[in-house]
C-alpha positions as a printed Julia matrix, in Angstrom:
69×3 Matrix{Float64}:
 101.88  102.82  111.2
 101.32   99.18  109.8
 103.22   99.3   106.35
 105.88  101.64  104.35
 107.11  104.63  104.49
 106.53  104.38  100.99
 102.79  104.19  101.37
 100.5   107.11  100.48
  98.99  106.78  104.02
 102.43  106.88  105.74
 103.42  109.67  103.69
  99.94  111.63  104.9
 100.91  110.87  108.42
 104.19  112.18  108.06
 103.12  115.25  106.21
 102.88  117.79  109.38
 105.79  118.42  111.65
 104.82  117.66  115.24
 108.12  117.97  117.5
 106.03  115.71  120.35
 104.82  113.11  117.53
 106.52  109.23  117.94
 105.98  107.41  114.68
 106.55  103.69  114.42
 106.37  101.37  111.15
 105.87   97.66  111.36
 104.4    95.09  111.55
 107.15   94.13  113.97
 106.9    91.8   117.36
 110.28   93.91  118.54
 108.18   97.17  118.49
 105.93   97.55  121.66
 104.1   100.24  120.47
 102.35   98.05  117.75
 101.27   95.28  119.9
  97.97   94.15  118.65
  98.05   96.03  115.34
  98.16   95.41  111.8
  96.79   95.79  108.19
  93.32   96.83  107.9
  91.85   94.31  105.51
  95.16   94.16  103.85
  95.9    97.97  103.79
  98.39   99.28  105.26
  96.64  101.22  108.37
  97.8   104.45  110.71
  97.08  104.28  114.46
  96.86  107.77  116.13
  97.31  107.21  119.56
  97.32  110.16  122.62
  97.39  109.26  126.29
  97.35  105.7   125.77
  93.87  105.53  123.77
  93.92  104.87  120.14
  91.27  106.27  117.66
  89.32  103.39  115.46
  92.55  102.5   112.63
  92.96  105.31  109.61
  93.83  103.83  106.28
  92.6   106.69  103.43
  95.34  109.46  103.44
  92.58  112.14  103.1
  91.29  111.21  106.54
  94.36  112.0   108.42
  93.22  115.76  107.19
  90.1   115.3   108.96
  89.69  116.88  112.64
  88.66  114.26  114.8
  85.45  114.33  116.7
């Protein structure tokens, strides 16, 4: 997560329970896990990530409710 844990996205993310889940929140160079992310044309952005593959950035809180593809 690129931004808050204030933000409406963040919140979305951290809406579910999921005992397996690691969450992050930068930006931050001291955090390996967001390496070569940030804000999505200034907003803050969600990465989902699962056996080292990311899915494209998610930064509308209603598309974290979305099944993925």
């Amino acid at each position: 997560m690129i931004g808050s844990p204030d933000d409406a996205i963040a919140q979305a993310a951290l809406a579910g329970f999921d005992p397996d889940a690691v969450v992050a929140f930068g930006p931050s160079g001291d955090v390996p896990l967001l390496d070569g992310k940030g804000f999505v044309d200034g907003r803050p952005a969600v990465y989902v990530c699962e056996r080292f593959a990311c899915r494209a950035p998610v930064t509308e809180p209603s598309e974290l409710l979305s099944p993925s593809p």
